[in-house]
C-alpha positions as CSV (number, residue, x, y, z in Angstrom):
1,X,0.0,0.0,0.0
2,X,2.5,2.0,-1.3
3,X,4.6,3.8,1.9
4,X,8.1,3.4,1.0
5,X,9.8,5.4,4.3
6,X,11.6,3.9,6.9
7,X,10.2,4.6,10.3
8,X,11.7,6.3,13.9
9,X,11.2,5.4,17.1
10,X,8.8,8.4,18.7
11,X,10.8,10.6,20.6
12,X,8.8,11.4,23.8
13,X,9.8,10.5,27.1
14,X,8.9,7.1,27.9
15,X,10.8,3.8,29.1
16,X,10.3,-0.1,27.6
17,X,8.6,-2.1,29.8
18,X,9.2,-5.7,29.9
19,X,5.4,-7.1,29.1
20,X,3.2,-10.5,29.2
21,X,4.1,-13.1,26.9
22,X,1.9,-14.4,24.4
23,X,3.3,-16.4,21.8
24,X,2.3,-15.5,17.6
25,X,0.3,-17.8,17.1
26,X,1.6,-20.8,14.6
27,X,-2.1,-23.0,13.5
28,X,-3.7,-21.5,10.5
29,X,-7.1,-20.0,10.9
30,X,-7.6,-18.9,15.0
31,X,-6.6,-15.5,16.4
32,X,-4.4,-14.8,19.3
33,X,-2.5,-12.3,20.9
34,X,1.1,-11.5,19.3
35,X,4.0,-11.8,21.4
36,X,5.5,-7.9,22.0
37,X,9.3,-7.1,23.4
38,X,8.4,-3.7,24.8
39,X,5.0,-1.7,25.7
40,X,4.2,2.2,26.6
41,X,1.5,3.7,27.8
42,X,-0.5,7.3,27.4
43,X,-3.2,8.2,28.3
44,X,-5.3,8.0,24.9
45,X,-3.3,4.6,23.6
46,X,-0.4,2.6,23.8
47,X,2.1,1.6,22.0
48,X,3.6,-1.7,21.4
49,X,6.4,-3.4,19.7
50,X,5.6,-6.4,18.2
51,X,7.6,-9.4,17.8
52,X,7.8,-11.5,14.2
53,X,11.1,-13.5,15.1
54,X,14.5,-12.1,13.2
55,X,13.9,-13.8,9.7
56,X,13.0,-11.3,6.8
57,X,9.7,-10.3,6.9
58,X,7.4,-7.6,4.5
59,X,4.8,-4.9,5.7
60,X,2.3,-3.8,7.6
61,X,0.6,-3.8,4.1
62,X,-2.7,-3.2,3.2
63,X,-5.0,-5.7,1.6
64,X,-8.6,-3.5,1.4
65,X,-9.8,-3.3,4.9
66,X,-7.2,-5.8,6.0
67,X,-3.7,-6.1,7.5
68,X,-0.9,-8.2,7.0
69,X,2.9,-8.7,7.8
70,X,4.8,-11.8,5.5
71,X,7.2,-13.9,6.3
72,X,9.3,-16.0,4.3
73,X,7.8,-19.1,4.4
74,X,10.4,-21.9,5.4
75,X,13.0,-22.5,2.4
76,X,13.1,-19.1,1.5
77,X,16.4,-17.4,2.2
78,X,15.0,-13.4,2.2
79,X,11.5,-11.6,1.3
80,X,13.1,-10.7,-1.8
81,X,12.4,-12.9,-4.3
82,X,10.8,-15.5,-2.2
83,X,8.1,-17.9,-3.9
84,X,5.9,-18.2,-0.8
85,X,5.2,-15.9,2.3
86,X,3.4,-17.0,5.8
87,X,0.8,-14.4,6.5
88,X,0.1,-12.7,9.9
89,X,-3.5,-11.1,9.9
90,X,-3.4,-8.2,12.3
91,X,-6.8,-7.2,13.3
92,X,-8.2,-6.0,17.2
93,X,-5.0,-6.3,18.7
94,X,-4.9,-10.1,17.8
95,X,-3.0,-12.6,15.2
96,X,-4.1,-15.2,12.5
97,X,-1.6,-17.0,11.1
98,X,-2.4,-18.2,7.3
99,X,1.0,-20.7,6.1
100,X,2.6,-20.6,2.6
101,X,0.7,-18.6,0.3
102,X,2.4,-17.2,-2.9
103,X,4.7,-14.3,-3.0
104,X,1.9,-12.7,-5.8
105,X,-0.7,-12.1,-3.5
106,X,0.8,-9.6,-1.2
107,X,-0.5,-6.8,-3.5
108,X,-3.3,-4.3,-3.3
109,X,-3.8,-3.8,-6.7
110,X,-3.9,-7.5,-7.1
111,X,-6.2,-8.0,-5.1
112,X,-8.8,-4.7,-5.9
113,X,-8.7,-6.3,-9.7
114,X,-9.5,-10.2,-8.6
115,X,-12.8,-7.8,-6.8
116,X,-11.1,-7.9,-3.2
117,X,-10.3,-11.2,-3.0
118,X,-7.7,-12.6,-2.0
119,X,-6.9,-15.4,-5.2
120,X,-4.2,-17.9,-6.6
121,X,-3.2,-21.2,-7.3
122,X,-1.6,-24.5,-5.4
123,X,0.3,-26.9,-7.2
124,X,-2.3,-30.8,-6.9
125,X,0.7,-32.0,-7.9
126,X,3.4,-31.2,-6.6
127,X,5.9,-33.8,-8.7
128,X,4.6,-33.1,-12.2
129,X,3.2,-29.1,-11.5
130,X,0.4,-30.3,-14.2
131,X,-2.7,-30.0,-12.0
132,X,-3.8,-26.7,-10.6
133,X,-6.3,-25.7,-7.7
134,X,-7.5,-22.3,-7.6
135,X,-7.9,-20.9,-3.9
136,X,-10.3,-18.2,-2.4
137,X,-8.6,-16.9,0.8
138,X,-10.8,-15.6,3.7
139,X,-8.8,-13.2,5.3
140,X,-11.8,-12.9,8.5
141,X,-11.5,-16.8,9.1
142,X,-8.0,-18.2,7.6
143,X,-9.8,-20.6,5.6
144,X,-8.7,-21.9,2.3
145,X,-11.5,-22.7,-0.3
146,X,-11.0,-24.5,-3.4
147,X,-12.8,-22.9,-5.9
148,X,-11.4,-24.9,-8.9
149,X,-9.7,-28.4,-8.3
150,X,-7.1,-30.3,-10.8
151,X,-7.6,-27.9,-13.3
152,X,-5.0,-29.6,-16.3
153,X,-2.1,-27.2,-17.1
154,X,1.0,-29.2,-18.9
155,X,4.8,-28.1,-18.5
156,X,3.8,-25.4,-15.9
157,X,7.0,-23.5,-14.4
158,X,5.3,-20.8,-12.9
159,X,1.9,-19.9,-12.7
160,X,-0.7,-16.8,-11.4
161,X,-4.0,-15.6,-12.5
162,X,-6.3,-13.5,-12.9
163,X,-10.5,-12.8,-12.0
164,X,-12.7,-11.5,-13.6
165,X,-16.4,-11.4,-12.5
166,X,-17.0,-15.4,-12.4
167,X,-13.8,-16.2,-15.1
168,X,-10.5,-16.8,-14.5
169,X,-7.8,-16.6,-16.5
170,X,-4.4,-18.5,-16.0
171,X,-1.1,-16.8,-17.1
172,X,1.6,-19.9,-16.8
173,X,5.1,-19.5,-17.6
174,X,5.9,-23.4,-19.7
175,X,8.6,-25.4,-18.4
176,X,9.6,-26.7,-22.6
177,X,13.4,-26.1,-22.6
178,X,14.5,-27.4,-19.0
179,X,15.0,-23.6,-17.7
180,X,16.6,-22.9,-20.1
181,X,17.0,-19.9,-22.9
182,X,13.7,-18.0,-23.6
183,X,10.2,-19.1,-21.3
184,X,7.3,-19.1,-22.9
185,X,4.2,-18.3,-21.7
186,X,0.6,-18.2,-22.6
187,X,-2.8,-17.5,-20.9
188,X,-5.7,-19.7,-20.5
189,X,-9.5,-19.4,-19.7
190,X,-11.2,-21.8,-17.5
191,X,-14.5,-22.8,-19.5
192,X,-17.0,-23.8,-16.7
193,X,-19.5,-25.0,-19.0
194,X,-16.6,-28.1,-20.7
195,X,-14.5,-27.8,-16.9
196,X,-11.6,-27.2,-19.1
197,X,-9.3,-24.9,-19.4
198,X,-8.1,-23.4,-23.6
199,X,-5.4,-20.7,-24.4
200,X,-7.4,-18.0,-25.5
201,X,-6.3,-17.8,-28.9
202,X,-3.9,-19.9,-30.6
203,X,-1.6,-18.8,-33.5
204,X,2.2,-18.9,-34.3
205,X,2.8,-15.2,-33.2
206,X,2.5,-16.2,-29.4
207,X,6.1,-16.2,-27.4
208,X,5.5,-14.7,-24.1
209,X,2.2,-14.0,-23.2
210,X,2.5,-11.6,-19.9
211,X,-1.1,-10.9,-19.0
212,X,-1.8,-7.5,-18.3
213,X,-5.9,-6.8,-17.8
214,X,-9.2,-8.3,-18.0
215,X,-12.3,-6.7,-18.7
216,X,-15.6,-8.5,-19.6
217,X,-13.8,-11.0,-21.5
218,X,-11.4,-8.6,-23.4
219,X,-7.6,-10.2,-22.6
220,X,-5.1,-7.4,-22.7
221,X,-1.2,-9.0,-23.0
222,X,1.7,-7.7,-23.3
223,X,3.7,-10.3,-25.9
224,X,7.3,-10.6,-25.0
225,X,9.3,-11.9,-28.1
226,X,12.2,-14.4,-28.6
227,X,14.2,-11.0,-29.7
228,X,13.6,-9.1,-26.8
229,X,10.6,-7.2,-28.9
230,X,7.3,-6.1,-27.0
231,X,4.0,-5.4,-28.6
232,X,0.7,-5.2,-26.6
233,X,-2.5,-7.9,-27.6
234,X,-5.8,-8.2,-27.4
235,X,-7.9,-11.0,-27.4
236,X,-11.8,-11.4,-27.4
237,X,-12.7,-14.6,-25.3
238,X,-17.1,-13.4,-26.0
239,X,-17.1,-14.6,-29.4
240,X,-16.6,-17.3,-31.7
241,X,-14.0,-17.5,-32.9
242,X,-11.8,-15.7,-30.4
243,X,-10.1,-13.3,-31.7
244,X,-6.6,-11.9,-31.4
245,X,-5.8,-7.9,-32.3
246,X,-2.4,-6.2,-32.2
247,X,-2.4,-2.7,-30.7
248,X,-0.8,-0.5,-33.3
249,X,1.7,2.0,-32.4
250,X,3.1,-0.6,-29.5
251,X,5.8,-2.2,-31.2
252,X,8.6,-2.1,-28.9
253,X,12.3,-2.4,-29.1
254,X,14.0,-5.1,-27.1
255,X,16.0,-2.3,-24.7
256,X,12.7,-0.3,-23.8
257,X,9.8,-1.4,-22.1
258,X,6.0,-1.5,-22.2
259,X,4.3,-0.7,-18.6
260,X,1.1,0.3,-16.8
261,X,-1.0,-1.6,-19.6
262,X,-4.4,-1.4,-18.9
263,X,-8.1,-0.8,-19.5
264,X,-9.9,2.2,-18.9
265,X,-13.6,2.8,-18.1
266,X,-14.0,3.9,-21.0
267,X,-12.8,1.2,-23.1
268,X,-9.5,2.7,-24.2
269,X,-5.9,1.2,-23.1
270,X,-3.7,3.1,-21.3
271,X,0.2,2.3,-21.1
272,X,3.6,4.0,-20.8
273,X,6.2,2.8,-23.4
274,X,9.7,3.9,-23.1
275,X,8.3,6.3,-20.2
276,X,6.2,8.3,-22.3
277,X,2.3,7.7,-21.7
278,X,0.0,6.5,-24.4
279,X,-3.9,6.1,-25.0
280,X,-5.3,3.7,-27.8
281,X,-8.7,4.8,-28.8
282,X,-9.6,2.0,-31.0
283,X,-8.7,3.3,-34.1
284,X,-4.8,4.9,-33.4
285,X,-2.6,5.0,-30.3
286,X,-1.4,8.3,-29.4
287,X,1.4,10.3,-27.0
288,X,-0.2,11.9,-24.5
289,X,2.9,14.3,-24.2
290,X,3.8,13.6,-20.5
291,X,6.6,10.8,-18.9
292,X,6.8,8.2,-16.1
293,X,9.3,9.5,-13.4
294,X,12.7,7.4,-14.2
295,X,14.1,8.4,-10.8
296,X,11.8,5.9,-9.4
297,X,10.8,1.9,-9.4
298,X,7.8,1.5,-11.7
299,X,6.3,0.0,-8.6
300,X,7.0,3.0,-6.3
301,X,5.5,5.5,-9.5
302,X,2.3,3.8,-11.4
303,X,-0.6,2.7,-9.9
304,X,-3.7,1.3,-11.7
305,X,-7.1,0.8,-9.8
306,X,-10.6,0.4,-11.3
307,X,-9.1,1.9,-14.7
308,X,-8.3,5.0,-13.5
309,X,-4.4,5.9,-13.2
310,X,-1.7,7.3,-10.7
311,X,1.8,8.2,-11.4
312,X,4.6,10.6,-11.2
313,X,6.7,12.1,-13.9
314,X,10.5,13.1,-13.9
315,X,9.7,16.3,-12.2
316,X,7.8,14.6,-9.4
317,X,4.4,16.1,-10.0
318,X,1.7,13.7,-9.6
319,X,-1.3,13.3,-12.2
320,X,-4.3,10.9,-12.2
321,X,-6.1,9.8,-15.6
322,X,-8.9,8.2,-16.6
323,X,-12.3,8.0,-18.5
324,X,-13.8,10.2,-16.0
325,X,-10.7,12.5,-15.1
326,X,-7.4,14.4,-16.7
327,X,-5.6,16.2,-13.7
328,X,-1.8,17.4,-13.1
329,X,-2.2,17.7,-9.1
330,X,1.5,19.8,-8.9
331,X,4.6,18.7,-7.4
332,X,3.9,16.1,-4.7
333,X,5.1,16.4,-1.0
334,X,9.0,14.4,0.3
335,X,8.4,11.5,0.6
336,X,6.8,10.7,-2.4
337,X,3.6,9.2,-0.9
338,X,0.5,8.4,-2.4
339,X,-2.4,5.9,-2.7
340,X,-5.0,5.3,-5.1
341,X,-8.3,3.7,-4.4
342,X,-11.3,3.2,-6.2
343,X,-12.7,5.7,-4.8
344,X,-10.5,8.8,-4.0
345,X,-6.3,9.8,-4.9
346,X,-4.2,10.5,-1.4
347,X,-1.0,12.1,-1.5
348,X,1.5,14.2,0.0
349,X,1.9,17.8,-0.7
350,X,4.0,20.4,0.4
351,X,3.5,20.3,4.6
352,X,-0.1,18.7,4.2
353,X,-1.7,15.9,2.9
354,X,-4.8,16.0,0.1
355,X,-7.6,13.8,-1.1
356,X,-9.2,14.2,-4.2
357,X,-13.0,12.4,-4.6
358,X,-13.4,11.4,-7.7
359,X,-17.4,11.1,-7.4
360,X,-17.2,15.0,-6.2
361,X,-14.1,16.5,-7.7
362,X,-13.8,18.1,-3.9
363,X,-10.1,18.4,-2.7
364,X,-9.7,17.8,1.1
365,X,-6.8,18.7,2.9
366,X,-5.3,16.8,5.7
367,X,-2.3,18.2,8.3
368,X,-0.7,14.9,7.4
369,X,-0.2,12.5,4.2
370,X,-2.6,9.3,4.2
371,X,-1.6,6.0,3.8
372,X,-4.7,4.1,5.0
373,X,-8.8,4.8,5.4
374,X,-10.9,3.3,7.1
375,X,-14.3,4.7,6.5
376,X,-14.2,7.7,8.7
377,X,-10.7,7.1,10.3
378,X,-7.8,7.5,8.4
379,X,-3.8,7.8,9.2
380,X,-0.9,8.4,8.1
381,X,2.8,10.9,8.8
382,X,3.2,14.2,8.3
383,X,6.5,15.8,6.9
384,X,8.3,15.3,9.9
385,X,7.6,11.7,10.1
386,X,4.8,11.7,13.0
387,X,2.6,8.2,12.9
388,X,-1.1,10.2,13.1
389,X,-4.6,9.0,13.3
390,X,-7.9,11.2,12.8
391,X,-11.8,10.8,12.8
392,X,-12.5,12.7,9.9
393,X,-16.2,13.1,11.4
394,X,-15.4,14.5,14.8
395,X,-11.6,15.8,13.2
396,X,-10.3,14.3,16.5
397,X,-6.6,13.3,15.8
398,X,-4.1,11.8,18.1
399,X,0.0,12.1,17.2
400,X,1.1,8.2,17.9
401,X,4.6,8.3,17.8
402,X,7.2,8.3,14.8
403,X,7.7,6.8,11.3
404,X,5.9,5.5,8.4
405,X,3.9,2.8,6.5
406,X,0.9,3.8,8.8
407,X,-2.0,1.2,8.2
408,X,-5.4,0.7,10.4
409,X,-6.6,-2.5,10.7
410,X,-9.7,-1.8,12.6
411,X,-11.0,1.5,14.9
412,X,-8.8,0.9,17.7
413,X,-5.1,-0.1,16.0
414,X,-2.8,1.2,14.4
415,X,0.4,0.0,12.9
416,X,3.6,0.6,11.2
417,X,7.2,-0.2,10.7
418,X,10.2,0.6,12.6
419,X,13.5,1.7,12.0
420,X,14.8,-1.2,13.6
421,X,12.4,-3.2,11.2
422,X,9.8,-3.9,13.9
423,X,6.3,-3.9,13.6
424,X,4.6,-1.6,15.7
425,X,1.4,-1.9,17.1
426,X,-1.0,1.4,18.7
427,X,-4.2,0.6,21.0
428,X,-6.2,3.6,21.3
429,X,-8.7,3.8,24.3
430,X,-12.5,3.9,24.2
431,X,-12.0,7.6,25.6
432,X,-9.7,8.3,22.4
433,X,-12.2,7.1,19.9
434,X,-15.7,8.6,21.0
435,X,-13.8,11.8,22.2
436,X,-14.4,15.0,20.2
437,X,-12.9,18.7,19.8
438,X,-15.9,20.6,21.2
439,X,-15.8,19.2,24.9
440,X,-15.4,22.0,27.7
441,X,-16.3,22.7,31.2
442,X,-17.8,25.7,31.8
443,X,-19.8,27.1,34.7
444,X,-21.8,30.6,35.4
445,X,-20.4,33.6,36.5
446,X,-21.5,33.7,40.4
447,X,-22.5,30.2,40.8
448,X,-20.0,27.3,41.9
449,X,-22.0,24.4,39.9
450,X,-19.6,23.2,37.0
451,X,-21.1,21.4,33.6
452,X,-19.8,19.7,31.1
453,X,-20.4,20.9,27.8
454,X,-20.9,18.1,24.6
455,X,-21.9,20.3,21.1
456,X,-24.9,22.2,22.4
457,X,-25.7,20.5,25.2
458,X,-25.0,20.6,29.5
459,X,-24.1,17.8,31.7
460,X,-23.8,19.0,35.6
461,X,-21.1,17.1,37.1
462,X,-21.7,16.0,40.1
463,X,-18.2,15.1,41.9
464,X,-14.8,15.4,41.2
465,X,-14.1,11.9,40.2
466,X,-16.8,12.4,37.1
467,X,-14.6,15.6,36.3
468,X,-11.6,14.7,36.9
469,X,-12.4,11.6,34.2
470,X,-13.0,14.5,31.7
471,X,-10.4,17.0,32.6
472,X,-7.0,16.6,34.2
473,X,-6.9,20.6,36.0
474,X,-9.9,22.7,37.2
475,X,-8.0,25.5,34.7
476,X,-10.2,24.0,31.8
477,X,-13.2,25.6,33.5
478,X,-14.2,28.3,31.8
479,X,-16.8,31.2,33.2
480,X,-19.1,32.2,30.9
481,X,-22.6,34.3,31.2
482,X,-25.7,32.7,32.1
483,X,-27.4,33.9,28.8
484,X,-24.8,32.0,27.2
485,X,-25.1,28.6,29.3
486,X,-29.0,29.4,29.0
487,X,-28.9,29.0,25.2
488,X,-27.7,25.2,25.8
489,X,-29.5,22.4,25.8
490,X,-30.2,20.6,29.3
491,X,-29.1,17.2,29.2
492,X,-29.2,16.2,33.1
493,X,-26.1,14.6,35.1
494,X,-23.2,13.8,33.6
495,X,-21.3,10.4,33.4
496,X,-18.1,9.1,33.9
497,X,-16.0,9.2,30.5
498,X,-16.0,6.4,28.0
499,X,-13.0,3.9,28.8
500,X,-13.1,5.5,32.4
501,X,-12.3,2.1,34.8
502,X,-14.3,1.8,37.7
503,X,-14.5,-0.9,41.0
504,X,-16.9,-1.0,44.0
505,X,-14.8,-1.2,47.4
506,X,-16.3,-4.8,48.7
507,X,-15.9,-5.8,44.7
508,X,-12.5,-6.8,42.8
509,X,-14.3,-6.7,39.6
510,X,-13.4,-3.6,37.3
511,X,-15.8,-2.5,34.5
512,X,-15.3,0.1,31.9
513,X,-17.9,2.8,31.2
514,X,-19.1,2.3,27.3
515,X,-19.6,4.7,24.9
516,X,-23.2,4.1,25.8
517,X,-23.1,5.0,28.8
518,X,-23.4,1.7,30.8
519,X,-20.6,-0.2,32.9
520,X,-19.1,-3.3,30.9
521,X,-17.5,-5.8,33.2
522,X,-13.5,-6.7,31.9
523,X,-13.9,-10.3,32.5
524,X,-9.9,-11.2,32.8
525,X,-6.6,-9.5,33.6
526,X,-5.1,-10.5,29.8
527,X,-8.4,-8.3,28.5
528,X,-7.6,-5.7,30.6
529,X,-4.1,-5.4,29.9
530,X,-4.6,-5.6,25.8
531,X,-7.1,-2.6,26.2
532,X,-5.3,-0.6,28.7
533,X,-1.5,-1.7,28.4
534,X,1.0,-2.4,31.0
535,X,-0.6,-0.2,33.8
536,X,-4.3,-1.2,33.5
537,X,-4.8,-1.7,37.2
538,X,-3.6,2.2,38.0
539,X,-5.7,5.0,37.5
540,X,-9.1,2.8,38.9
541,X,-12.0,4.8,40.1
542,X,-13.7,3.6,43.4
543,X,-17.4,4.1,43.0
544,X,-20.6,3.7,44.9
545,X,-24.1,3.7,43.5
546,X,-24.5,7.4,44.3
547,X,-21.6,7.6,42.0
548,X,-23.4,5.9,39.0
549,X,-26.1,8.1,38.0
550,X,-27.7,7.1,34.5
551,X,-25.5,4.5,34.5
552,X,-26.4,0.9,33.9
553,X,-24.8,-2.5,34.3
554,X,-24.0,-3.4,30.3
555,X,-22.3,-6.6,28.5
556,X,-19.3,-7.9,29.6
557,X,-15.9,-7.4,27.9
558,X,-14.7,-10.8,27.0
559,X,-12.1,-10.0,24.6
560,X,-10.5,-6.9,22.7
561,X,-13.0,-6.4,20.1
562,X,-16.2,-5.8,22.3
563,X,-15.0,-2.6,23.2
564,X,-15.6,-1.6,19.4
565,X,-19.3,-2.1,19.8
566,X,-20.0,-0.4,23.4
């Protein structure tokens, strides 16, 4: 998901704490908790450093709504160039572990085109590699389904594929001369009515087919010759015949380099050859008159998402194209940062961060650059490598610490990647996700009665404990008139905070007020710990029932993720 800077530790005062043990867990398909080497705590969140073991590892990454960190699954020497990863699904401050999965998968844009899903094949057999199962990965659950079984592919030395609506198309690389000299490739459709699967066109010009896009049957390839010539195809699997059409104007010599191919909305192909970009209309393929940075990877400076297009050219100005817009969005912000959805373009620029809707064509501006959303929540770093997170409803934002690669795996965690090449792991607290910029306390000129003030509305606090869950000094009340604290609403008492922990004296058990206002029994010390961090049992409130006005005995908290839905 496309954050490319190294992270540093955050810089406030704080001190690792040794913390409870709890192993990553190794069976395929349940959740844990993930072992952590050090822990600190503030008072909206805390901060953890996870623990993956020293062998290589990739991420946080983003897959859609989900997070994962890959290993190199045993018999790989490093991440880089690795056949296989193990995954680590991070979600609610737990772990699923999902073993030996291929190397191709861990890719956003892969998996937005197979229609978020997480797709790819498994050798049947694993002496011959001539029988093929497809697999559906459920990133919620771990489990594996077979979607296609045995599906016949001869001389296979490498293999991936593609979906599209209910079809999938296979793109093996064809073992014919022992490893040796040119590969060949070709790709195949599956044809569930005959449970086959047949090249999609067949014809002596086929060398290296390197499949680029699918859209409602249309094949888009990028043929790689013996010579070292390139030359994009495209080939019509909705009739009969199929049919097989060179792109003009995309002959390529064997030093340059076709990249980007895709379809558009519109039903145009987009591509950059030799850097420069193109558009074929259907009847002629034309420059465009603008170039793919060369100071980058092509993996660091094209994206492609639901046909639309992100880049950045040699002067690092960033531009998005596509059937439904054209724009040069200026010089883009250091690092180079940015991530296209199907939905909306975020990126760095200047000091700030911006997000252009395409639906809208409305420009929002962010005190940081985004590398994750969430629905309402996104995060991300600004220029000086803070790690933030913000409620774009309430703008509530909390500064987490330092780095990059910023991801959010659910409303209460946050993670990214360390310097050290940690994994780093932020719990926020109930208080730090139903808080909100326009709380105050605020009482009448000549009167000592103090109310909390939510919006438009007044709470009257009754005690100190109730404020002091609110507010940390009496300097936060503020005097105002009574015509002004008449024109507020009346909402009654007020409550204890959300996340506030409370106990009865003659009762050991602590509860935590919910954002609806009712007291939530933690059930266990582990629970309390993962919510709170290393000093969940300081800070407890000792109540009494005079205490809990309007509030209610709710659900209990039996693990992480029920404090998400209080």
């Amino acid at each position: 998901m496309l954050k490319k800077t190294l992270i540093t530790l955050a810089t406030l005062a704080m001190a690792a704490q040794p913390i409870m043990p709890a192993a990553v867990q190794a069976d395929a398909g349940s959740w844990s908790s993930v072992q952590a080497t050090a822990a600190w705590t503030y008072n909206d969140y805390k901060v953890e450093r996870l623990d993956f073991g020293a062998s290589a590892f990739a991420g946080p990454l983003s897959l859609g709504e989900n997070v994962v960190v890959a290993k190199a699954a045993a018999g790989c020497i490093s991440v880089t160039g690795c056949e296989r990863y193990d995954l680590y699904v991070l979600r609610d401050g737990l772990s699923m572990f999902v073993g030996n999965v291929p190397h191709e998968v861990i890719n956003e844009q892969r998996y937005f085109n197979n229609g978020d899903e997480v797709v790819y094949t498994n050798s049947a057999d694993l002496e011959n590699n001539n029988n093929w199962d497809v697999i559906s990965l459920n990133l919620e659950t771990g489990e594996e389904t077979a979607n296609l079984k045995s599906v016949f592919i001869d001389g296979v030395q490498d293999i991936d594929l593609m979906k599209d609506n209910d079809e999938y198309y296979f793109n093996p690389s064809l073992n014919w001369n022992n490893h040796n000299g040119f590969v060949n490739a070709v790709i195949y459709q599956y044809d569930k009515p005959g449970s086959v699967v047949e090249m999609v066109y067949k014809n002596w010009t086929q060398q290296r087919d390197e499949l680029q896009d699918v859209e409602d049957g249309l094949v888009l390839s990028k043929m790689v010759f013996e010579s070292g010539n390139k030359q994009l195809w495209v080939y019509d699997t909705t009739v009969d015949p199929k049919t097989a059409e060179a792109v003009p104007g995309t002959w390529t010599p064997e030093n340059e380099d076709i990249v980007g191919a895709h379809f558009r909305a519109d039903g145009k192909i987009e591509f950059f050859d030799m850097y420069q970009r193109y558009i074929y209309d259907g009847d002629m393929t034309l420059a465009q008159g603008d170039y793919l940075s060369w100071n980058h990877s092509y993996e660091e400076s094209l994206q492609v998402v639901d046909g639309r297009m992100a880049w950045l050219d040699p002067e690092y100005n960033l531009h998005v194209s596509g059937a439904d817009v054209d724009l040069d969005l200026g010089r883009i912000g250091s690092p180079e940062t940015f991530k296209l959805t199907s939905d909306a373009l975020y990126y760095s620029s200047g000091t700030e961060g911006k997000m252009y809707n395409f639906a809208t064509k409305a420009t929002t501006i962010y005190p940081f650059a985004v590398t994750d959303v969430l629905g309402n929540l996104v995060v991300g770093a600004d220029e000086d490598g803070n790690i933030w997170y913000m409620d774009t409803d309430s703008n509530r934002s909390l500064k987490l610490g330092r780095g990059s690669n910023a991801v959010i795996s659910d409303d209460m965690h946050v993670y990214w990647l360390g310097t050290d090449n940690e994994v780093y792991e932020a719990t926020l607290s109930l208080h730090a996700m139903t808080g909100t910029s326009e709380i105050s306390a605020v009482k009448v000129s000549g009167s000592s009665s103090v109310y909390l003030v939510l919006d438009d509305t007044s709470y009257r606090i009754q005690n100190e404990k109730i404020y002091f869950s609110w507010f940390n000094s009496w300097d936060n009340v503020e005097t105002i008139s009574a015509a002004s604290f008449n024109a507020l609403k009346d909402g009654g008492l007020a409550t204890f905070a959300p996340g506030t922990r409370l106990k009865m004296a003659s009762d050991p058990k602590v509860y935590m007020v919910g954002s609806d206002n009712k007291l939530h029994w933690i059930t266990t010390q582990l629970i309390a710990y993962n919510i709170f961090g290393q000093e969940w049992n300081k800070g407890i409130i000792e109540f009494n029932m005079i205490d809990t006005t309007n509030l209610i005995f709710g659900s209990t908290i039996d693990e992480e993720s029920d404090v998400q839905s209080i």
